[in-house]
VEXDREN-2710 file (C-alpha; in Angstrom, 1 decimal):
% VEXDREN-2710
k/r/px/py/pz
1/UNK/-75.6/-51.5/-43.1
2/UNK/-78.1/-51.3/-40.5
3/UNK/-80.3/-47.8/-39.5
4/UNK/-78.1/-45.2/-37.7
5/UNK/-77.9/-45.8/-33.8
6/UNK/-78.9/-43.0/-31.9
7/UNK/-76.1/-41.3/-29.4
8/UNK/-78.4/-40.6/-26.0
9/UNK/-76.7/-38.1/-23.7
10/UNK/-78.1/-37.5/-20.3
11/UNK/-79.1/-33.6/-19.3
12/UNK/-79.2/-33.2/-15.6
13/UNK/-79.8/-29.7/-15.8
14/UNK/-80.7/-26.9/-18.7
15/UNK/-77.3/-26.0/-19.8
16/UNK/-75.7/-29.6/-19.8
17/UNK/-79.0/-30.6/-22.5
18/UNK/-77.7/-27.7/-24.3
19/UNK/-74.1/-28.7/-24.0
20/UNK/-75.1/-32.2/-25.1
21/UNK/-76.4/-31.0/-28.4
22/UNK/-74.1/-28.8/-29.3
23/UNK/-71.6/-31.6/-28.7
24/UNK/-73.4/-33.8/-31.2
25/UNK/-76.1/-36.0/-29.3
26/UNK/-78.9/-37.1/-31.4
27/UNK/-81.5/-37.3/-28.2
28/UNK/-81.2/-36.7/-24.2
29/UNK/-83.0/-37.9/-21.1
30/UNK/-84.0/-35.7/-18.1
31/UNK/-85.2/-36.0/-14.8
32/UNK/-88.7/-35.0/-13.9
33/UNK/-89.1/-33.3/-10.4
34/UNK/-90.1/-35.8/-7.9
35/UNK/-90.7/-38.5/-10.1
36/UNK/-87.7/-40.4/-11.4
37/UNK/-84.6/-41.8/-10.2
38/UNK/-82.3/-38.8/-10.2
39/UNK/-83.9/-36.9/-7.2
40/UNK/-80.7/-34.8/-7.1
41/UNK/-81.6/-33.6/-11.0
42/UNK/-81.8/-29.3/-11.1
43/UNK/-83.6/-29.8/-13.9
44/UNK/-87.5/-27.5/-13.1
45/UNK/-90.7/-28.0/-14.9
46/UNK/-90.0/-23.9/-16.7
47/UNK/-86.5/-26.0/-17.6
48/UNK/-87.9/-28.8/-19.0
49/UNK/-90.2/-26.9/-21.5
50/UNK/-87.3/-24.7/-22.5
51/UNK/-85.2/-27.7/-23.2
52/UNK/-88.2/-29.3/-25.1
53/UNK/-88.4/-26.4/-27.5
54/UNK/-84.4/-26.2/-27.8
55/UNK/-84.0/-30.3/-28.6
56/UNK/-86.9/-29.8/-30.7
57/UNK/-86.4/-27.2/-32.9
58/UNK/-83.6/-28.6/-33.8
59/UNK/-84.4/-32.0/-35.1
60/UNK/-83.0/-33.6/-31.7
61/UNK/-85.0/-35.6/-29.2
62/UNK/-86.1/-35.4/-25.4
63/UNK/-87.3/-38.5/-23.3
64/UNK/-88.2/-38.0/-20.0
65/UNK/-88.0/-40.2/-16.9
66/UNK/-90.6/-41.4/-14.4
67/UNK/-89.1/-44.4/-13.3
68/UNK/-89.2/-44.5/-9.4
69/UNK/-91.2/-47.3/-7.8
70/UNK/-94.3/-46.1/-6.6
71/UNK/-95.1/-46.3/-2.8
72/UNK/-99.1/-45.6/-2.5
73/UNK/-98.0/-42.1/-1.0
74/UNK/-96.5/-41.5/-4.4
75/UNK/-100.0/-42.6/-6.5
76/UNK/-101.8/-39.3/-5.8
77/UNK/-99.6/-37.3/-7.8
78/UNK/-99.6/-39.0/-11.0
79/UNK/-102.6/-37.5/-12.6
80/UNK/-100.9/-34.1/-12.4
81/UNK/-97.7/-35.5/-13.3
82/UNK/-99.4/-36.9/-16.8
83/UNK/-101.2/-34.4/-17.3
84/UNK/-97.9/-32.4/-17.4
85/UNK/-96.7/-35.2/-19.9
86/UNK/-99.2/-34.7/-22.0
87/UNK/-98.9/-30.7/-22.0
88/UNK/-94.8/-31.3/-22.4
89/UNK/-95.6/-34.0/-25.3
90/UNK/-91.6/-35.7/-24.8
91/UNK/-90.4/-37.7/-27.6
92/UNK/-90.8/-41.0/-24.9
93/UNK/-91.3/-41.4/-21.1
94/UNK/-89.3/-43.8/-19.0
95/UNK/-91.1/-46.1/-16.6
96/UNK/-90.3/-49.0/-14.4
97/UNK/-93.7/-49.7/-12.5
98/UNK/-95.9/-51.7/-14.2
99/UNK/-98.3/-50.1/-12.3
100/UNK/-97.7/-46.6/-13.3
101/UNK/-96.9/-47.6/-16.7
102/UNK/-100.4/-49.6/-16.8
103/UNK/-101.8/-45.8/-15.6
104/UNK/-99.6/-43.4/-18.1
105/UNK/-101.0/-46.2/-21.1
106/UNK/-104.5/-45.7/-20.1
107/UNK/-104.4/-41.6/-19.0
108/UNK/-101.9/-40.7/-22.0
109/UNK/-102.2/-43.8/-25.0
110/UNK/-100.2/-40.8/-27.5
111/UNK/-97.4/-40.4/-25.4
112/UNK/-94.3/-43.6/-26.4
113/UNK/-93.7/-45.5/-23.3
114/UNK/-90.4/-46.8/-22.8
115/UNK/-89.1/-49.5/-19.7
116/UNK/-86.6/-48.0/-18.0
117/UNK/-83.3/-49.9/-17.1
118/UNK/-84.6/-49.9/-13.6
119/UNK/-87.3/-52.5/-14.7
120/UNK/-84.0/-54.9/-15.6
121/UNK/-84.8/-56.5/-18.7
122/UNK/-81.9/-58.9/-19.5
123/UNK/-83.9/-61.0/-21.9
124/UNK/-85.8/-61.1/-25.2
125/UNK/-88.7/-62.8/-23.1
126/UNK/-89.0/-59.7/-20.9
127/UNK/-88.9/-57.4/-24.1
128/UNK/-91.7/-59.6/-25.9
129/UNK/-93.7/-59.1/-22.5
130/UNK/-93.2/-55.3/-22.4
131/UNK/-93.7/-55.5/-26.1
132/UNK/-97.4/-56.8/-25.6
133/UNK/-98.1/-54.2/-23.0
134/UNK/-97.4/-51.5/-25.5
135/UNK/-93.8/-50.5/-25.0
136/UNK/-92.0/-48.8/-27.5
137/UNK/-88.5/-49.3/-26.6
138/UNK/-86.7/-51.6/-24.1
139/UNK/-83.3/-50.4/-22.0
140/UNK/-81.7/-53.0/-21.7
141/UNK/-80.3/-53.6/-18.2
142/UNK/-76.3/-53.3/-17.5
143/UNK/-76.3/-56.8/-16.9
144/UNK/-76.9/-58.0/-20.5
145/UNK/-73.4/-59.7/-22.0
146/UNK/-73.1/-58.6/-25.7
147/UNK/-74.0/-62.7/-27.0
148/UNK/-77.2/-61.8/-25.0
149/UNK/-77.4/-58.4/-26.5
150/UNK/-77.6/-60.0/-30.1
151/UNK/-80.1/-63.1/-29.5
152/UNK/-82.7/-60.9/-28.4
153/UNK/-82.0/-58.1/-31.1
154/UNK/-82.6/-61.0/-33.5
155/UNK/-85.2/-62.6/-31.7
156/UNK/-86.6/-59.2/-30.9
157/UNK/-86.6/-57.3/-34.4
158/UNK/-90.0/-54.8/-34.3
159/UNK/-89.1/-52.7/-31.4
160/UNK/-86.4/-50.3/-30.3
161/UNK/-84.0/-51.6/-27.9
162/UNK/-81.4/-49.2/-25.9
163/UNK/-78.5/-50.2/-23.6
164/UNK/-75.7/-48.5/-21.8
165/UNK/-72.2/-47.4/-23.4
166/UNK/-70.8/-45.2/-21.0
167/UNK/-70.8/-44.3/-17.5
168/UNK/-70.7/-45.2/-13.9
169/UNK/-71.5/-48.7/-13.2
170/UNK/-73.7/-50.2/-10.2
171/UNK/-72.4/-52.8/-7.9
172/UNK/-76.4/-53.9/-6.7
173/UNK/-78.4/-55.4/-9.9
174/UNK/-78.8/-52.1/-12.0
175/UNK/-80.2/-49.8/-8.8
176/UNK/-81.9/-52.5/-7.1
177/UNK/-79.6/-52.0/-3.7
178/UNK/-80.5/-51.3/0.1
179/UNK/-77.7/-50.4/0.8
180/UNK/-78.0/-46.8/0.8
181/UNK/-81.5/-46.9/3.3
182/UNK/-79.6/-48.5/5.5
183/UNK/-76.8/-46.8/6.1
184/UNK/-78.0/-43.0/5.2
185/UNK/-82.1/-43.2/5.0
186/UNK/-82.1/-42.8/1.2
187/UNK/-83.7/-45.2/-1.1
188/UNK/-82.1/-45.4/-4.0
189/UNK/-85.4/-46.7/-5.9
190/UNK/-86.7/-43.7/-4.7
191/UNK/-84.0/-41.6/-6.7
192/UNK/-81.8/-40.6/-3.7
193/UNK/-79.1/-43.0/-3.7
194/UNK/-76.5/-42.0/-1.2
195/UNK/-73.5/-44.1/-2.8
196/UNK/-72.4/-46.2/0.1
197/UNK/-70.7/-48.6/-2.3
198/UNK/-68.1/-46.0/-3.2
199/UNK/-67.4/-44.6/0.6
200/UNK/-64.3/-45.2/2.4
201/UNK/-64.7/-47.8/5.0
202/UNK/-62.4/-48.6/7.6
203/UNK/-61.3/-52.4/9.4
204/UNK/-61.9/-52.6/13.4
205/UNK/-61.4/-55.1/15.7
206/UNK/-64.1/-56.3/18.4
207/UNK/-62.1/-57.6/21.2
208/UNK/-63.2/-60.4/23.6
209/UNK/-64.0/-57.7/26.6
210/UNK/-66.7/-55.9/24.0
211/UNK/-64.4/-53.1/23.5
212/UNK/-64.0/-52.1/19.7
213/UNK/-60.3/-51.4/18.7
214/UNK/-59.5/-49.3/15.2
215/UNK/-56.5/-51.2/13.5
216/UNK/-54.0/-49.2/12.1
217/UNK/-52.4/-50.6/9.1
218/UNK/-49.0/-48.8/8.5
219/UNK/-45.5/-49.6/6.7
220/UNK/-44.6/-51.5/10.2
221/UNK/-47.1/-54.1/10.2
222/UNK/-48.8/-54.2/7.2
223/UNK/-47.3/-57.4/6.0
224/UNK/-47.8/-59.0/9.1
225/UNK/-51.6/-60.2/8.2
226/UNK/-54.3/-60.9/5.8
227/UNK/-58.0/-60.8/6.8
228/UNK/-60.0/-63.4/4.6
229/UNK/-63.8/-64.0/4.4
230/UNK/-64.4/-67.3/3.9
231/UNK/-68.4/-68.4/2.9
232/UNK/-69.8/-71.3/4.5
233/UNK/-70.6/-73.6/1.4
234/UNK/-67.6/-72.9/0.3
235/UNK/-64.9/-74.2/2.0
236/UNK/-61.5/-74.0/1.9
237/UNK/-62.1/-70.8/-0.4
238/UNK/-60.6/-67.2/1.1
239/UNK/-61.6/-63.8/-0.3
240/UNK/-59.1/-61.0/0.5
241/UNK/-60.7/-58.4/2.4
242/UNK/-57.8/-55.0/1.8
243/UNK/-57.3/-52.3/3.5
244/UNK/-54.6/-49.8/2.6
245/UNK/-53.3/-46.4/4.1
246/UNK/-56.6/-44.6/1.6
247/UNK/-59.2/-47.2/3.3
248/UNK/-61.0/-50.4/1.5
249/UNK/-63.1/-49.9/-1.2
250/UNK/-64.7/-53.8/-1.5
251/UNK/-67.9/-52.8/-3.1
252/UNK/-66.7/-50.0/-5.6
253/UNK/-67.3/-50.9/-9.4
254/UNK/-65.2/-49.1/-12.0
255/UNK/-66.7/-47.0/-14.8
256/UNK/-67.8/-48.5/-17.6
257/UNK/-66.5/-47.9/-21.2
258/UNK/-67.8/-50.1/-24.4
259/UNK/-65.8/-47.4/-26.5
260/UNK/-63.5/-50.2/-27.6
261/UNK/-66.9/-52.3/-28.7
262/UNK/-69.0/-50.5/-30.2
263/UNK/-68.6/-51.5/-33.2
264/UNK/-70.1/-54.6/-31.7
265/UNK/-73.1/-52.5/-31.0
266/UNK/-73.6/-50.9/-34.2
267/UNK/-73.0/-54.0/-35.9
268/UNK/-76.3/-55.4/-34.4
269/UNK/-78.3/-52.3/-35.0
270/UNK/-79.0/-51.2/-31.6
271/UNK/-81.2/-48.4/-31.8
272/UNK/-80.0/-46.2/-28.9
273/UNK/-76.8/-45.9/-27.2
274/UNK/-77.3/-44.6/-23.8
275/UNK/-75.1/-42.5/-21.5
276/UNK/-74.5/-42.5/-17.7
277/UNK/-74.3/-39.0/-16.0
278/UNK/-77.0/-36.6/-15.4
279/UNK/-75.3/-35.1/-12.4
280/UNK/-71.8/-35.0/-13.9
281/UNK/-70.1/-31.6/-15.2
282/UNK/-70.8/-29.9/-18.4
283/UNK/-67.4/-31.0/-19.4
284/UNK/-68.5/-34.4/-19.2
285/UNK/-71.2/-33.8/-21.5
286/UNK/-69.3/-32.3/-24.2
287/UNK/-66.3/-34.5/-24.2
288/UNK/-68.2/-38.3/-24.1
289/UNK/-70.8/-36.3/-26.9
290/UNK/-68.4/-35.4/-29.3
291/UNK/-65.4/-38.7/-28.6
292/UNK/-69.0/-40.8/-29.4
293/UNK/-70.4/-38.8/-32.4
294/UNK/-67.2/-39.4/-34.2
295/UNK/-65.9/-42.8/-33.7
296/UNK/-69.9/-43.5/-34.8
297/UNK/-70.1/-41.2/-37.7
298/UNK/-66.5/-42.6/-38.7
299/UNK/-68.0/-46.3/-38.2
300/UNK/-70.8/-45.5/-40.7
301/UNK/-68.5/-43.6/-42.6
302/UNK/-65.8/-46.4/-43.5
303/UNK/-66.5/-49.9/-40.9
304/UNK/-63.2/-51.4/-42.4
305/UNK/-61.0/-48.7/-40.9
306/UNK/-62.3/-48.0/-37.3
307/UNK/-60.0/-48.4/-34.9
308/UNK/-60.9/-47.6/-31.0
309/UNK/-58.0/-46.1/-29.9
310/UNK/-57.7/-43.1/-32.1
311/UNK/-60.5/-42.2/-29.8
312/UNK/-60.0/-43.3/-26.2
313/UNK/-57.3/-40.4/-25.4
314/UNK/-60.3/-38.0/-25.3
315/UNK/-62.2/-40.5/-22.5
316/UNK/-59.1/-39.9/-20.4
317/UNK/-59.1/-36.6/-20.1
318/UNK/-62.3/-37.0/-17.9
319/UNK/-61.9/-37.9/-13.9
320/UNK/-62.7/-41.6/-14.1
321/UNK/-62.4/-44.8/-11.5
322/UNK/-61.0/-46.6/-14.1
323/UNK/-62.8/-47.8/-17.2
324/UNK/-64.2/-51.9/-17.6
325/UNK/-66.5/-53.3/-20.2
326/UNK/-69.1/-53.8/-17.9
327/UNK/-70.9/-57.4/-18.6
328/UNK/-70.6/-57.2/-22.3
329/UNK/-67.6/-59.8/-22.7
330/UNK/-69.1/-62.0/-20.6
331/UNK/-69.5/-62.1/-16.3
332/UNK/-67.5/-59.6/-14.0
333/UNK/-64.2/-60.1/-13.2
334/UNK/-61.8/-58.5/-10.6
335/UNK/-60.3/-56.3/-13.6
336/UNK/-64.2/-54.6/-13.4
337/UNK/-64.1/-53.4/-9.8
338/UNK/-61.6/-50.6/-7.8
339/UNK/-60.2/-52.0/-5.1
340/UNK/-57.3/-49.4/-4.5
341/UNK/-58.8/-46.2/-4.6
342/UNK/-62.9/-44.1/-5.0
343/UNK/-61.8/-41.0/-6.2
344/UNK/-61.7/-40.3/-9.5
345/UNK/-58.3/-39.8/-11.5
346/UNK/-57.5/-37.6/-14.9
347/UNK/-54.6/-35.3/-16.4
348/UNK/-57.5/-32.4/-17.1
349/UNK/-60.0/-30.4/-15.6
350/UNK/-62.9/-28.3/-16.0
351/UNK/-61.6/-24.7/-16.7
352/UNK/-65.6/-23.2/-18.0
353/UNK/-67.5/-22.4/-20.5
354/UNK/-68.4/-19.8/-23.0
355/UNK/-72.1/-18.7/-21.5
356/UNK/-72.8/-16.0/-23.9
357/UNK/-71.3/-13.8/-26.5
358/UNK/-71.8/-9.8/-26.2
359/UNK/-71.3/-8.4/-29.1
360/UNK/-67.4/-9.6/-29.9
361/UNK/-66.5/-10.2/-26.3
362/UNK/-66.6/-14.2/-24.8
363/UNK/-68.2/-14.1/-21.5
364/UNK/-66.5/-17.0/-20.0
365/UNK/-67.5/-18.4/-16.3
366/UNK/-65.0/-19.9/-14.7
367/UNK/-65.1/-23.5/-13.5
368/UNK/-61.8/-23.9/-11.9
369/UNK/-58.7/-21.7/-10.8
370/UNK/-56.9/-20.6/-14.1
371/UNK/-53.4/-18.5/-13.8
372/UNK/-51.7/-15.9/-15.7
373/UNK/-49.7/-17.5/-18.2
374/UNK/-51.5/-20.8/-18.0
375/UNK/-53.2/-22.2/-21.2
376/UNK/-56.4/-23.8/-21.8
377/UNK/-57.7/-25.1/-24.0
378/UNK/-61.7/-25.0/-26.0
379/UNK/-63.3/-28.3/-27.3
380/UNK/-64.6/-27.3/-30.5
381/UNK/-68.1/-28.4/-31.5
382/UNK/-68.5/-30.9/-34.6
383/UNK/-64.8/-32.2/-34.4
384/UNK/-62.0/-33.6/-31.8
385/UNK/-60.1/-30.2/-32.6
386/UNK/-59.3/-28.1/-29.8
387/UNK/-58.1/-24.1/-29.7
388/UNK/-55.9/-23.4/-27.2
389/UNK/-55.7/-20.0/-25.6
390/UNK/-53.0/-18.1/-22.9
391/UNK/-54.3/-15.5/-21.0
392/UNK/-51.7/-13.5/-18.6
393/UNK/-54.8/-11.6/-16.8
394/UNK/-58.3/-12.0/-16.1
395/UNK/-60.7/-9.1/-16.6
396/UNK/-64.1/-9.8/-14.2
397/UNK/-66.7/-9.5/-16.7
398/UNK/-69.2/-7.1/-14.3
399/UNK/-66.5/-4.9/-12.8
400/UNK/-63.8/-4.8/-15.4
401/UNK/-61.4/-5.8/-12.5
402/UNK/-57.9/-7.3/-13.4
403/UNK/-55.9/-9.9/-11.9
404/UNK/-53.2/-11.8/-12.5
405/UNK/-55.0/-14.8/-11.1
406/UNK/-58.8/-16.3/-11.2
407/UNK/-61.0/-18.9/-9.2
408/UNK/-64.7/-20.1/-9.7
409/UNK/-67.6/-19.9/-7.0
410/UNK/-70.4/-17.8/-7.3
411/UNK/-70.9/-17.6/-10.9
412/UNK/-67.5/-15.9/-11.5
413/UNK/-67.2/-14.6/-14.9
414/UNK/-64.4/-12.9/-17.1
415/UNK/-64.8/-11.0/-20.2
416/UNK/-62.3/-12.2/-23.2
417/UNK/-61.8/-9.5/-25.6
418/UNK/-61.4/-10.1/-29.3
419/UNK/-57.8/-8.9/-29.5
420/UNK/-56.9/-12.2/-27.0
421/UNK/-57.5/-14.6/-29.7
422/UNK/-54.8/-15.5/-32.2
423/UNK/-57.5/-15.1/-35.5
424/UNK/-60.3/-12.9/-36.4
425/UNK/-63.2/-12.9/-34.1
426/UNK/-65.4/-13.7/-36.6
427/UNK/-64.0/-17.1/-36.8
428/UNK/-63.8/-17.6/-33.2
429/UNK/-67.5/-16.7/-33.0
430/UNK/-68.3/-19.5/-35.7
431/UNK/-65.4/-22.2/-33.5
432/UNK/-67.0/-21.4/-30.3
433/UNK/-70.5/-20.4/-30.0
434/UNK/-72.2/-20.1/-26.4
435/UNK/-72.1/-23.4/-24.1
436/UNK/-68.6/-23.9/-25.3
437/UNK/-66.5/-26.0/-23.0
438/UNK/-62.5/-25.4/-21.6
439/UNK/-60.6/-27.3/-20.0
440/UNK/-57.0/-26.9/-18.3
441/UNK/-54.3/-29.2/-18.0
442/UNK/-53.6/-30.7/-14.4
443/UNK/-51.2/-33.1/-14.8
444/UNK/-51.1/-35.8/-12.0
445/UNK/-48.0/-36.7/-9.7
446/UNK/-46.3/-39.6/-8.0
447/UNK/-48.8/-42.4/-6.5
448/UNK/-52.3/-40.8/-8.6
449/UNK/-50.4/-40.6/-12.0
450/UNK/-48.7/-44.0/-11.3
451/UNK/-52.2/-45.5/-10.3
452/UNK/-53.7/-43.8/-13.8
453/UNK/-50.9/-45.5/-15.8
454/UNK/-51.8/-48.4/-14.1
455/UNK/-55.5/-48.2/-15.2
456/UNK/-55.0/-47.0/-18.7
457/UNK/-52.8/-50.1/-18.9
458/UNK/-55.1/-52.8/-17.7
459/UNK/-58.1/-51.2/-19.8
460/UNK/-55.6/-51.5/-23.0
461/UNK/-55.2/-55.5/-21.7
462/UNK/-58.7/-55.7/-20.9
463/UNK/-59.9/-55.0/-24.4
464/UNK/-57.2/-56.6/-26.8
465/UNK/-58.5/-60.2/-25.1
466/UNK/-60.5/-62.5/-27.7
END
């Protein structure tokens, strides 16, 4: 059995890093102001050497991300920016730039430099270059099949390599898009990457007097005509352009899932499995953390007897486009992009979070509405067991106000008082300590739950395929 993989959850802000750990990540990634590719990161510098000391102190580690590419306006702040490094001292910093790596090598030789996924290394001849230049670790882009994966682990054998397992996928060549400059004046190699791929777009008509006509697709006419695209070396071959009643969604990727392989990745040793999602929920956090941690601690634990599916009901609980493999069968396919629908779809929601304990009481803030005699339900840390819990009022936990009903905004918090729970407080203490998630049950109706099934069903296709 190869060394232990290393479960790499992302931390977009102070409490999900926290979240992450408790969950069961083994390392996280974070955002540096103005210098990496998550400008939208509420993650500070006073956070960052909080989260340091928290990851730290308990045996956990921190890489940090300076992966934008540089512009010359950007040069004059890295000498500040590693000279923060150095004070921060992360377990490894993520770069993209040759040139500022070339900088951070020759300004900072103890810190571990790491190529980003931005830099799109796809094969073992780009790791052997970044290898000479001092690199620690390799990301490996999205773009690398799982063949791929294992030629240049083999080829590759005296330094770390990381790749993605979970989380949204990118429709450009791992970031490398336009799109988003040109429609909204954010770059997203500048880490402000609008999305464009996922907006709803809608089909109109230029007539021959210049005018521009909106065409309404309805039940009346909407089997009346197809618009194709055809490309000009390629004749004779028509790609569907679709538009339905919710818009077309050509360019918008589905989420990508290699739950159902990875024992493929722990099989070839990969040293770091990486999560996408540093401006995703806390609930996100804890639920892909803990549904990872055990189907990899149960790999290790008996390889003969894992089986994928005892863990993919916990994945669905999350809002998702729709889960693929991403490259790592082979080249995309249809099956890895949404063409029906960008909104995400799941039966459960964010309910909140345990954010402190005073003396026996649960502070809990609210995430979502909850009502009286509506259950939800606490993901317990270390296990896929959850504790379920009814409340038929809420008590505000500054004003000791009751109500039979309670929303979130504004940091809206309710006290839970030991007598609520169904076992001795103790014990609850010890289930949930603080940065607990809830969630609440919403189940979905008519066309979403129909298009969920849908989903879940190809996904289940999708993977039984040799």
């Amino acid at each position: 059995m190869p060394h232990k993989s290393e479960l790499l959850l992302p931390a977009g802000s102070l409490v999900k890093l926290k979240t992450a750990v408790l969950y069961g990540a083994d390392a996280v990634y974070a955002g540096t102001p103005d210098m990496c590719l998550r400008a939208q990161s509420k993650i500070s510098l006073e956070d960052l050497e909080e989260g340091i000391k928290f990851v730290h102190t308990r045996g956990k580690k921190i890489y940090l991300t300076l992966n934008l590419f540089m512009h010359n306006r950007d040069v004059e702040k890295l000498p500040t920016f590693v000279d923060t490094l150095r004070r921060l001292k992360p377990d490894g910093v993520l770069i993209a730039d040759p040139g500022v790596f070339q900088y951070v090598k020759d300004h900072a030789p103890e810190l571990n430099l790491f190529v980003s996924t931005q830099a799109n290394v796809c094969s073992s001849q780009a790791v052997k270059f970044w290898q000479r230049q001092g690199a620690k670790l390799c990301v490996l882009g999205r773009e690398v099949t799982y063949d791929e994966m294992k030629e240049i682990r083999e080829q590759c054998p005296d330094i770390l390599l990381e790749c993605f397992m979970h989380g949204a996928m990118c429709m450009s060549y791992s970031g490398r898009c336009l799109i988003s400059n040109y429609l909204a004046d954010r770059s997203a190699n500048q880490g402000k990457c609008a999305h464009c791929c996922r907006w709803h777009y809608k089909l109109h008509l230029r007539l021959k007097d210049g005018s521009v006509k909106e065409l309404l697709i309805d039940e009346h006419n909407k089997d009346s005509f197809e618009f194709l695209l055809e490309e000009e070396f390629r004749p004779g071959e028509y790609f569907e352009v679709v538009e339905d009643e919710h818009g077309g969604y050509m360019l918008n990727s589905k989420d990508m899932c290699l739950l159902p392989r990875l024992d493929d990745l722990l099989k070839i040793g990969m040293d770091s499995l990486k999560v996408e999602g540093r401006n995703k929920t806390e609930y996100y956090a804890a639920t892909v953390a803990r549904t990872y941690r055990q189907a990899i601690d149960d790999y290790y634990a008996s390889p003969q007897n894992w089986n994928y599916e005892k863990y993919m009901p916990e994945l669905y609980t999350l809002q998702n486009r729709g889960y693929c493999l991403g490259f790592h069968d082979g080249k995309l396919t249809n099956v890895s992009q949404n063409y029906e629908y960008t909104r995400t779809l799941g039966d459960w929601l964010f309910a909140g979070s345990i954010v402190e304990w005073d003396g026996d009481d649960a502070v809990f803030e609210v995430r979502n509405y909850i009502n009286g005699g509506e259950f939800i339900e606490f993901l317990i840390p270390g296990t896929l067991n959850n504790l379920r819990l009814t409340l038929s009022e809420f008590e505000d936990a500054p004003s000791g106000e009751i109500t039979p009903r309670v929303s979130a905004g504004q940091g809206k918090k309710i006290r839970i008082r030991p007598q609520m729970w169904n076992r001795p407080v103790s014990e609850i203490k010890k289930l949930l300590p603080q940065y607990t998630i809830a969630r609440k049950p919403a189940p979905l109706q008519g066309e979403n739950a129909e298009m969920l099934r849908h989903k879940k069903a190809e996904f289940r296709e999708l993977c039984h395929k040799e």
